[in-house]
GUROVEX-804539 format. One line per field, with one value per residue (C-alpha): residue number from 1; residue in one letter; x, y, z. Coordinates in Angstrom, 3 decimals, padded with zeros to 6 digits, always signed. Example, Ala and Ser with C-alpha at 12.3 -4.5 7.8 and 13.67 -1.06 7.14 Angstrom:
2
i: 1,2
aa: a,s
px: +012.300,+013.670
py: -004.500,-001.060
pz: +007.800,+007.140
//
This chain:
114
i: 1,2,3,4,5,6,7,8,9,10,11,12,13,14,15,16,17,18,19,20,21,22,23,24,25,26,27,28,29,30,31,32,33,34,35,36,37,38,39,40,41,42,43,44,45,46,47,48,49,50,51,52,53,54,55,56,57,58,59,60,61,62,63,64,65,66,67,68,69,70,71,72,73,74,75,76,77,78,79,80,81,82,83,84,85,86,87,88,89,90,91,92,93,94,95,96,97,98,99,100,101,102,103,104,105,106,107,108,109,110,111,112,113,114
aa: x,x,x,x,x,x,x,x,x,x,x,x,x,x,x,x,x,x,x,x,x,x,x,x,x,x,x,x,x,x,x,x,x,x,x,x,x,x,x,x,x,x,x,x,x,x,x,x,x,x,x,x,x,x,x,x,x,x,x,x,x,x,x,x,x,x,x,x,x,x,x,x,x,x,x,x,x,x,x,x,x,x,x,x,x,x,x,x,x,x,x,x,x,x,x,x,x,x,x,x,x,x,x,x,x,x,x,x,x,x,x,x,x,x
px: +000.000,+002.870,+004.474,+000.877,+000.267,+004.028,+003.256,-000.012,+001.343,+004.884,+002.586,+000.634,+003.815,+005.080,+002.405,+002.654,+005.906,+005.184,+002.543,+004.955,+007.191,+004.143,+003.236,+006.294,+006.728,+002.844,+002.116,-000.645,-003.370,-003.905,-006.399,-009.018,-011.764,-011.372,-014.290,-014.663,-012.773,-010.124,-006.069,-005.729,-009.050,-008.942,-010.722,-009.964,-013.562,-012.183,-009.038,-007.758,-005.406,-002.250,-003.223,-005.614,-002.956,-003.270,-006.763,-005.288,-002.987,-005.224,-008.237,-005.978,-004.586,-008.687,-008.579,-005.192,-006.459,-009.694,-007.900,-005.933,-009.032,-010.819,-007.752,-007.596,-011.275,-010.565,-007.551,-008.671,-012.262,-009.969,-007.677,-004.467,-003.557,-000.213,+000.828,+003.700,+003.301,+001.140,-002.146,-003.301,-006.390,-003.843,-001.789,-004.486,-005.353,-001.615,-002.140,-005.194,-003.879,-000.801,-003.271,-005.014,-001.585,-000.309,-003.415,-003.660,+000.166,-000.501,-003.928,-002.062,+001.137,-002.215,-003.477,-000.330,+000.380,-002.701
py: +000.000,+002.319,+001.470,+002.587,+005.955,+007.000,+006.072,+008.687,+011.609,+011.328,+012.022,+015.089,+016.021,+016.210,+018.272,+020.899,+021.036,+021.709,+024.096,+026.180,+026.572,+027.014,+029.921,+031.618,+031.346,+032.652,+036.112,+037.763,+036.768,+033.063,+031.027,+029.939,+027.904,+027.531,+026.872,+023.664,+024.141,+022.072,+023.032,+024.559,+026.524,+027.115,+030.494,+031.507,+032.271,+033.216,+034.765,+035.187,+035.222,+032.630,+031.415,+029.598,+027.013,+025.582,+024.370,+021.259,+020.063,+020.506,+019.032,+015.753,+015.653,+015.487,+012.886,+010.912,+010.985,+009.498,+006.848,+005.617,+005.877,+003.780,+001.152,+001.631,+000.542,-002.605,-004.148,-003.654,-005.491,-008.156,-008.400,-007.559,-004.375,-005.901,-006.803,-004.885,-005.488,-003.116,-004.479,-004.777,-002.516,+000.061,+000.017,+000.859,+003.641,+004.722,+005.049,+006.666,+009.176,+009.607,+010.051,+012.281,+014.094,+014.298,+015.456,+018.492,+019.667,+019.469,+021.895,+024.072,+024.550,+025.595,+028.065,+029.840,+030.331,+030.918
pz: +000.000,+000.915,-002.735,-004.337,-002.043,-003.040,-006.382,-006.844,-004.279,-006.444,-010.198,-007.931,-006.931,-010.030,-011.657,-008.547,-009.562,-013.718,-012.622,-010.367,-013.287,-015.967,-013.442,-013.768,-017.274,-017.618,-018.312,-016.273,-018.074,-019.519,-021.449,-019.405,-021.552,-025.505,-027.930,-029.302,-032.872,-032.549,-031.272,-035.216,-034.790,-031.071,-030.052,-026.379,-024.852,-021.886,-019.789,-016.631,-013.424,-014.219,-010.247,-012.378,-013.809,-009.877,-010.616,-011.955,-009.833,-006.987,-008.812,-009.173,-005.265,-004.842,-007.094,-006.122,-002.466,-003.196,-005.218,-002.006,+000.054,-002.319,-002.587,+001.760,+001.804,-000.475,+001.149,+004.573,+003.145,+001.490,+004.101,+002.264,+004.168,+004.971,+001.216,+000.239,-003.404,-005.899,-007.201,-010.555,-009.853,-007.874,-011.122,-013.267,-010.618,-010.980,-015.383,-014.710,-012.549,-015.050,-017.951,-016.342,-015.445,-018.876,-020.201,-017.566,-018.045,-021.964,-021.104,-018.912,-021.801,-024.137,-021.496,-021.207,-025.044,-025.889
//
């Protein structure tokens, strides 16, 4: 279990970390919400504070955190609390969650040359 929550706080981690330097590199005002054209055709419909870029990251702590609550629940209902290897349902939690992160550092790089 240990292996699994370092696993999902390290990919968070990671895209605090992207975001901090995103948010430097930002100007003031970024992309907030693009029409629905297409990366070629992409209208901004909206703009605002760079502080913005840290919607991400902390939408997927929220998300990492209920992942390991989830996988908490399971083992101790299995009975595996005490197994120090990773799962194959905790590994698919651990691609989601680096999906997901991949997806929202490729968003935020949009937003802030946009």
């Amino acid at each position: 279990m240990k292996k699994f929550q370092l696993a999902i706080r390290t990919t968070y981690l990671i895209v605090f970390i992207v975001s901090f330097i995103l948010f430097l590199l930002a100007p003031t005002t970024i992309a907030l919400h693009f029409n629905g054209f297409g990366l070629n055709g992409a209208l901004v419909n909206s703009r605002g504070n760079r502080i913005a870029l840290f919607f991400n990251p902390i939408l997927l702590l929220v998300l990492g955190e209920l992942f390991i609550g989830i996988e908490k629940f399971t083992r101790k209902r299995q009975g595996t609390s005490d197994l120090p290897l990773i799962t194959f349902p905790e590994w698919s939690f651990i691609a989601g969650t680096a999906f997901i992160s991949i997806v929202m550092v490729v968003l935020m790089w949009q937003q802030i040359h946009n």
